[in-house]
Structure formats: C-alpha cells, structure tokens
PAKOLTI-437201 format. One record per atom (N, C-alpha, C): residue number from 0; residue in three letters; atom name; x, y, z. Coordinates in Angstrom, 1 decimal. Last residue first. Layout:
% PAKOLTI-437201
NUM	Ala	CA	X	Y	Z
...
//
This chain:
% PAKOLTI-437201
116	Unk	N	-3.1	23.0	11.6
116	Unk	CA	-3.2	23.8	12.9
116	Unk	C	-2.6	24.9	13.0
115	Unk	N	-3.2	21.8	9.4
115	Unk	CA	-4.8	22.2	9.6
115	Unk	C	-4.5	23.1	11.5
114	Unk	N	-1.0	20.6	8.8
114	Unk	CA	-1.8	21.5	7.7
114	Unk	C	-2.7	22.4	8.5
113	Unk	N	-0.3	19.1	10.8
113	Unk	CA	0.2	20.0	10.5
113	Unk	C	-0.1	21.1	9.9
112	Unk	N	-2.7	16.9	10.5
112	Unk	CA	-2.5	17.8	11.9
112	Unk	C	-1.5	19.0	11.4
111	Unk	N	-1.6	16.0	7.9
111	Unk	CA	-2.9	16.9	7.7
111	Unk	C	-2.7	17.5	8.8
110	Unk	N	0.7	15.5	8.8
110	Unk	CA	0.9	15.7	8.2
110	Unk	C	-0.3	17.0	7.9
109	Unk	N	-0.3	13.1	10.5
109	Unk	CA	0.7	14.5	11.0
109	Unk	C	0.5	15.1	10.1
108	Unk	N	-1.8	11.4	8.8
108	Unk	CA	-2.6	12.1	9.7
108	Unk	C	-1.7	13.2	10.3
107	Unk	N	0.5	10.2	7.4
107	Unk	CA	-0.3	10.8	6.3
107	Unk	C	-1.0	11.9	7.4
106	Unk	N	2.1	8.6	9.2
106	Unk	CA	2.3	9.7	9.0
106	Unk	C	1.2	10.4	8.4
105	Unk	N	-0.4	7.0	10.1
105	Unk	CA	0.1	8.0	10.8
105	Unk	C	0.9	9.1	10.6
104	Unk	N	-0.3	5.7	7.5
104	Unk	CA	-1.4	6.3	8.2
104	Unk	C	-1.6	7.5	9.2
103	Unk	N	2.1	4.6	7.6
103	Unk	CA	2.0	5.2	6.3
103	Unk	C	1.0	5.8	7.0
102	Unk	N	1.8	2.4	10.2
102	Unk	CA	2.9	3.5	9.5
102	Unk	C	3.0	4.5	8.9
101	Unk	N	-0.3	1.1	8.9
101	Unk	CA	-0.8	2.4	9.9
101	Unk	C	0.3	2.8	10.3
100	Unk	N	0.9	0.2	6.3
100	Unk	CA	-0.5	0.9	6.6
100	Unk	C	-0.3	1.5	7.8
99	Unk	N	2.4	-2.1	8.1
99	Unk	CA	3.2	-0.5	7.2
99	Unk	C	2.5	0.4	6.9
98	Unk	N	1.1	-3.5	9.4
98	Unk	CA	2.0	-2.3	10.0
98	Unk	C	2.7	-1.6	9.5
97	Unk	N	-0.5	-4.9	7.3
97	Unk	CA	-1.4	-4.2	8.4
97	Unk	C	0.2	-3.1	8.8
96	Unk	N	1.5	-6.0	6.1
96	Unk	CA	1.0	-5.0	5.3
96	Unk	C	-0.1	-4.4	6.7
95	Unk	N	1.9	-7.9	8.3
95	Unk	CA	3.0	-7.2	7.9
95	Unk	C	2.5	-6.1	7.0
94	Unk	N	-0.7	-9.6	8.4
94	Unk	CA	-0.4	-8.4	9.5
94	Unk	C	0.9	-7.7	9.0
93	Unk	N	-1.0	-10.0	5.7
93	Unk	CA	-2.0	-9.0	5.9
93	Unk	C	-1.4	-8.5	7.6
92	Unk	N	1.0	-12.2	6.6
92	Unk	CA	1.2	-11.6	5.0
92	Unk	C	0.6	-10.1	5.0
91	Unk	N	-0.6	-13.7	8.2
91	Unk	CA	1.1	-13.3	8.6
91	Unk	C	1.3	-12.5	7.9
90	Unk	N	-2.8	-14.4	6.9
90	Unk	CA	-2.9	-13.8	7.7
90	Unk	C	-1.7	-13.1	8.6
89	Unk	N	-1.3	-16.6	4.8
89	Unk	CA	-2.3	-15.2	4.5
89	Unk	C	-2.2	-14.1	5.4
88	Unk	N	-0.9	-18.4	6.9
88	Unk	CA	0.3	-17.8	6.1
88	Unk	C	-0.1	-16.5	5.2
87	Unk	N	-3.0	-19.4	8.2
87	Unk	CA	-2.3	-18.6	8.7
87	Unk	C	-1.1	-18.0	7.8
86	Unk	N	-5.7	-18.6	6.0
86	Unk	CA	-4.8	-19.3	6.4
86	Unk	C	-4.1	-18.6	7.5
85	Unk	N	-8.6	-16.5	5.8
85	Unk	CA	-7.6	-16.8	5.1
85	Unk	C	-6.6	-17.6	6.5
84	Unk	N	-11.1	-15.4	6.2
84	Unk	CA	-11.1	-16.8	6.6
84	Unk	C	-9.5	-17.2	5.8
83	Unk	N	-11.8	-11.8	7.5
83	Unk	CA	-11.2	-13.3	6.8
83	Unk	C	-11.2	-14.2	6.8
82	Unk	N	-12.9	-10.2	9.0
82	Unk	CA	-13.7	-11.3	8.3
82	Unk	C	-13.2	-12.3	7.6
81	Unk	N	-11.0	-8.4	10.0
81	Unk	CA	-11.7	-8.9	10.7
81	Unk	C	-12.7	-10.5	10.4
80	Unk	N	-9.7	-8.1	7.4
80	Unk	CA	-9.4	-8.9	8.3
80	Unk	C	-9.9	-9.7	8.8
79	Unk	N	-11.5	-6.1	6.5
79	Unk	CA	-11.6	-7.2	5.4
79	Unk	C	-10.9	-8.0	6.7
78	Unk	N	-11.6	-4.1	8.8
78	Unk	CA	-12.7	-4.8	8.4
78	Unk	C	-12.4	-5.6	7.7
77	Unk	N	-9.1	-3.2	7.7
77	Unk	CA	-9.0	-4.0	9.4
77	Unk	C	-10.4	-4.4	9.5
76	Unk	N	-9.4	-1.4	6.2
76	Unk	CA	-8.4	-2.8	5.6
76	Unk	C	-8.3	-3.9	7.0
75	Unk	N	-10.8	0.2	6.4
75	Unk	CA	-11.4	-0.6	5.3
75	Unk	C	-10.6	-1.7	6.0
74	Unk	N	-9.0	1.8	8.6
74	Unk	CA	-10.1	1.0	9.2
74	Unk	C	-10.7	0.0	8.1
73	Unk	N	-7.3	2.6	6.9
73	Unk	CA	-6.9	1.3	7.9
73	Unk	C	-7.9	0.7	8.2
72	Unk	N	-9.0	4.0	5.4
72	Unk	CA	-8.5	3.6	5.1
72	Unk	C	-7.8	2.1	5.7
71	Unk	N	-9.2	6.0	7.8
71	Unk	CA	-10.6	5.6	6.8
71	Unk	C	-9.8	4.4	6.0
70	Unk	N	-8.6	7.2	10.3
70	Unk	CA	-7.8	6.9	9.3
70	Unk	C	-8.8	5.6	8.7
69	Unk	N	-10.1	9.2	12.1
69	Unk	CA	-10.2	9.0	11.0
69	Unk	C	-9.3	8.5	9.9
68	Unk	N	-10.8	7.7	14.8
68	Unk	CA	-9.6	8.8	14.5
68	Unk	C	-9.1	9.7	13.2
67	Unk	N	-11.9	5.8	14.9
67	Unk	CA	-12.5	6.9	15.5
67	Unk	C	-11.4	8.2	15.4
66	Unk	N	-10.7	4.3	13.0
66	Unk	CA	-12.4	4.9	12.7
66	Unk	C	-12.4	6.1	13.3
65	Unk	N	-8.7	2.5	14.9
65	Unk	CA	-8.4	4.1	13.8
65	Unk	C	-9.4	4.6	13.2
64	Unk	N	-10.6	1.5	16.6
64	Unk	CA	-9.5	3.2	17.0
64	Unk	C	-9.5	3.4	15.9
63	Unk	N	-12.0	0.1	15.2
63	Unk	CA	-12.8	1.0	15.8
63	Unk	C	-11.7	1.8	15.9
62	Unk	N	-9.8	-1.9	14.6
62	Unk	CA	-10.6	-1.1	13.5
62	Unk	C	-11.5	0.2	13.9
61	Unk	N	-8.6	-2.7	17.0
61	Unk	CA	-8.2	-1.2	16.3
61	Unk	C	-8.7	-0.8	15.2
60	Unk	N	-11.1	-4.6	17.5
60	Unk	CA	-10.8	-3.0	18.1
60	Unk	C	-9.7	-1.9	17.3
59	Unk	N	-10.6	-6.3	15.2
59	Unk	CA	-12.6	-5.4	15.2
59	Unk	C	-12.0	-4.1	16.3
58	Unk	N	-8.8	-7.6	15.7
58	Unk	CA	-8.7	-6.8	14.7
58	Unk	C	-10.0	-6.2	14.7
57	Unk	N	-9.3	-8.6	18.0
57	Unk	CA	-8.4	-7.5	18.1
57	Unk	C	-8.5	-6.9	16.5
56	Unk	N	-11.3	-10.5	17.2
56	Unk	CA	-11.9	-9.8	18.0
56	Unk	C	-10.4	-8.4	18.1
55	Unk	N	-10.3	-11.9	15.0
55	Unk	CA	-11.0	-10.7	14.2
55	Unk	C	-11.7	-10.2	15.8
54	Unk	N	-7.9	-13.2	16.6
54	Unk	CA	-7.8	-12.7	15.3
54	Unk	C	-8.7	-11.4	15.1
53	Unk	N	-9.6	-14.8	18.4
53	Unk	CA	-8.8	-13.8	18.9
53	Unk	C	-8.4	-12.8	18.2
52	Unk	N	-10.8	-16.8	16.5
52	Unk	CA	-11.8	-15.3	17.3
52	Unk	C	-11.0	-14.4	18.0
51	Unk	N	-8.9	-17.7	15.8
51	Unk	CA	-9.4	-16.9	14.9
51	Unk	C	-10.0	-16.2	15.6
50	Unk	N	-5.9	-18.5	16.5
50	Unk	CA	-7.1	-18.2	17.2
50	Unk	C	-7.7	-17.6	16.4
49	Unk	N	-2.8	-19.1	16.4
49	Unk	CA	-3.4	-19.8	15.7
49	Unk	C	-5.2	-19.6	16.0
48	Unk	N	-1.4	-17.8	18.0
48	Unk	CA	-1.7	-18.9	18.6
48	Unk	C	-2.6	-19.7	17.5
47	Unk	N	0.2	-16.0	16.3
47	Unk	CA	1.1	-17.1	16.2
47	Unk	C	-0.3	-18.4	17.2
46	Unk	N	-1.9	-14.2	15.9
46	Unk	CA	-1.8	-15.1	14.7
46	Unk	C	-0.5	-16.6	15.1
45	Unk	N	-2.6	-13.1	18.5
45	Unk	CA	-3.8	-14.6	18.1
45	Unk	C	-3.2	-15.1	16.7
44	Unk	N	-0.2	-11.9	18.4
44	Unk	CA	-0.4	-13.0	19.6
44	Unk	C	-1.7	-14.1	18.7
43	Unk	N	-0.6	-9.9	16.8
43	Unk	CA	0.7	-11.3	16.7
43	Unk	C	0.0	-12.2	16.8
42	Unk	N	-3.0	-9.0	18.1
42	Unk	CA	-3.3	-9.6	16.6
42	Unk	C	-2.3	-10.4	16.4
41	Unk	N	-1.1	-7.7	20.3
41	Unk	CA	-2.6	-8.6	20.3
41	Unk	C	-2.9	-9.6	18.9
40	Unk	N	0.5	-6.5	18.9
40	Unk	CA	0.9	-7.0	19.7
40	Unk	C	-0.1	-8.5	19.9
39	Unk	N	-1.5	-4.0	17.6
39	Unk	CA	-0.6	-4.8	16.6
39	Unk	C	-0.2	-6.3	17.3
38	Unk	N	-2.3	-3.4	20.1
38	Unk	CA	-3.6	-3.8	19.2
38	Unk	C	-2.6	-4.4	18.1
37	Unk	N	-0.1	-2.4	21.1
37	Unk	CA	-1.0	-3.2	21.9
37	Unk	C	-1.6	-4.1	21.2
36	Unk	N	0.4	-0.1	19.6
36	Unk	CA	1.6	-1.0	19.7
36	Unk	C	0.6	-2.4	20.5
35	Unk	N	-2.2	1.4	19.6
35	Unk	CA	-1.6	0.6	18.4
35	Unk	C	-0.7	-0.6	18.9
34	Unk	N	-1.7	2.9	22.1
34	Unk	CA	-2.9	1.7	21.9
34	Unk	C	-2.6	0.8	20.8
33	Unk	N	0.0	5.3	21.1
33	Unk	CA	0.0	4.1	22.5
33	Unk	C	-0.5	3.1	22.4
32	Unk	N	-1.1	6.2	18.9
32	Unk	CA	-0.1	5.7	19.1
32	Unk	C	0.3	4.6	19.9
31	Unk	N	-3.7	6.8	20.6
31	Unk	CA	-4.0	5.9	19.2
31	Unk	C	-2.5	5.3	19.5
30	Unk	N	-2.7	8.7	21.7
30	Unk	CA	-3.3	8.1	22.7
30	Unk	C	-3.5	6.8	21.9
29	Unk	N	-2.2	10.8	19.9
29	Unk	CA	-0.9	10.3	20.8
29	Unk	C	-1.3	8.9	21.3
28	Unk	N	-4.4	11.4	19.0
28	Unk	CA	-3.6	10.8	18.0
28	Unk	C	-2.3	9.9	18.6
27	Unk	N	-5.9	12.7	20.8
27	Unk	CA	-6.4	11.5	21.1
27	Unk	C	-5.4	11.0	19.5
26	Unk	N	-4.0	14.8	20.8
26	Unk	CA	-3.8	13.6	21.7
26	Unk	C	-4.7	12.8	21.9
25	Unk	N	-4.9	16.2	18.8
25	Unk	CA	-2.9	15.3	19.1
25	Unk	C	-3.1	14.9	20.1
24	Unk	N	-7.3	16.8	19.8
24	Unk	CA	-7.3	16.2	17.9
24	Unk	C	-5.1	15.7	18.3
23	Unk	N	-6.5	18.6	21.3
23	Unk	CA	-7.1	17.5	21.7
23	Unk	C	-6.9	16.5	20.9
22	Unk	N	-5.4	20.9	19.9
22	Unk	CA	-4.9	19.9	21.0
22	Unk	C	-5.3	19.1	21.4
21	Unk	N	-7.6	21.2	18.4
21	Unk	CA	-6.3	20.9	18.1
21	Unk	C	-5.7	20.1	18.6
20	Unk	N	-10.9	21.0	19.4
20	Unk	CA	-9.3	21.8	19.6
20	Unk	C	-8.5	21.1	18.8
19	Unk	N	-13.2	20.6	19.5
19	Unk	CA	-13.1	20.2	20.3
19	Unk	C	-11.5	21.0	19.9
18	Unk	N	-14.7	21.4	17.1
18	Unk	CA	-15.6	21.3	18.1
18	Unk	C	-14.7	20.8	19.3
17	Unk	N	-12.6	21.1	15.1
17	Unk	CA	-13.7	22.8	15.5
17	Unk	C	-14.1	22.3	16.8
16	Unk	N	-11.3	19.0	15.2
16	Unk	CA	-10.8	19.9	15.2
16	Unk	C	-11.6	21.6	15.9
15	Unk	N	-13.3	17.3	14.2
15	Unk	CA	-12.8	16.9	15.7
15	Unk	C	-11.9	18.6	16.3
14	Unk	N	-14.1	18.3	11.8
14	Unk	CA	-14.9	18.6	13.1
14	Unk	C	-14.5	18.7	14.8
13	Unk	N	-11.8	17.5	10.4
13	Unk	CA	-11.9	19.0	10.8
13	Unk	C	-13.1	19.1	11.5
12	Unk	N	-12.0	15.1	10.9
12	Unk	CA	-11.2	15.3	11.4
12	Unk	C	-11.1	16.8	11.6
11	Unk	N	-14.1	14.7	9.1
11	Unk	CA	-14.3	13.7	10.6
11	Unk	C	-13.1	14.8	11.6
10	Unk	N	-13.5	14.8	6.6
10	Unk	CA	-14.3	16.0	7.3
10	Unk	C	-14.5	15.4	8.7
9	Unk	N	-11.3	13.2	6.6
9	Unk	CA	-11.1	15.0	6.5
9	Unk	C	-12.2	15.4	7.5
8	Unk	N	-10.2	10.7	7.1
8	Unk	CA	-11.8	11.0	7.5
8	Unk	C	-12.0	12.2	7.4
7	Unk	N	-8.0	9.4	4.6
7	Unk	CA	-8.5	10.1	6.0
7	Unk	C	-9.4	10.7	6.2
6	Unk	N	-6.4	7.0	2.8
6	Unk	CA	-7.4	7.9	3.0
6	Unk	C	-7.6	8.4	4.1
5	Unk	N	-3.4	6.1	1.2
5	Unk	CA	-4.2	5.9	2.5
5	Unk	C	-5.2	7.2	2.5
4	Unk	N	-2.5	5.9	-1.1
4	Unk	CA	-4.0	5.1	-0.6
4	Unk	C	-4.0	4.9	0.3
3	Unk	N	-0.6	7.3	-1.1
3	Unk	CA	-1.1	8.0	-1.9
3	Unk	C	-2.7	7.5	-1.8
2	Unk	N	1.5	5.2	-0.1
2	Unk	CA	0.9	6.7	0.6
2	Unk	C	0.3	7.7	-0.1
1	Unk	N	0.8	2.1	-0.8
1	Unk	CA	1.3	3.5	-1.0
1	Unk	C	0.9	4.5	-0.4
0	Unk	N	0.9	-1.2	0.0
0	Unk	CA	0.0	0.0	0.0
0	Unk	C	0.9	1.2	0.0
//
C-alpha cells in the first residue's frame, strides 16, 4: 500500500478539530499511538496462537480506534481482516501489510494535523 492510498476521514477530522481543539485532535492521536503497539501486539499473539476469534476480535478494536480517529482507510483494511477466513500464512502476510498501513497512516494524519493547525 502507497501513501497516496491511505485515505483520511477529512471531514471527521476537521470537526474533531472545530468542536473540540487541536490539542485535543494530538492527543487522542498520541493516545491511538499508545494503543496501536498493543492492538498490533494482540493480533501477533492470536496469529502465532493460531485463534481466529482472537484474530477478528483484536482486529474489530483497532478497527474501531483508527475509525475513530479517521484513518478511513486502515479501518477498510481492518474490516476485510476482521472477516477473513484466510490461512495462517495469509494472515502473517496481511499483518505485515497491516504495520506499514498504519505507518503510512500516521504519518499521512501529522501531516494533515500539520496542515490544519
């Protein structure tokens, strides 16, 4: 995935921005940061145990975080997950492309935080 396809919830994010600050809008970005290393961590864990319900129950929450943060785009790609029925060697394949996505994601969202403050 390129940095040119990751999408962002714009108008998600310039509301978060009016109705609530800037500063706020970087720290529930900070707070995502935090949570990510967890929610990546989590998703290992159920792919080395081999768990599927562990699989699409971590992958259904940081679909919700990055939703709620508007990275529109992670979130598509953490719903197709969540529903997979692909192998383990699929699903090793989609979490290494899962952490360069919300690599590429995060930056893309400084970037607009930059723009927009």
């Amino acid at each position: 995935m390129n940095n040119t396809s990751i999408q962002l919830n714009d108008d998600l994010l310039k509301d978060y921005v009016q109705s609530l600050s800037i500063e706020i809008v970087n720290k529930m970005i900070d707070l995502y940061r935090e949570q990510v290393i967890i929610y990546l961590a989590d998703i290992e864990s159920s792919l080395e145990s081999n768990d599927d319900a562990l699989w699409q129950q971590y992958c259904h929450k940081m679909k919700g975080a990055a939703g709620s943060i508007g990275l529109q785009s992670l979130h598509a790609q953490l719903a197709f997950m969540e529903k997979t029925s692909a192998d383990i060697a699929e699903k090793a394949q989609q979490l290494v492309e899962l952490k360069l996505h919300n690599q590429q994601a995060l930056v893309k969202v400084d970037a607009w935080l930059e723009q927009n403050s």
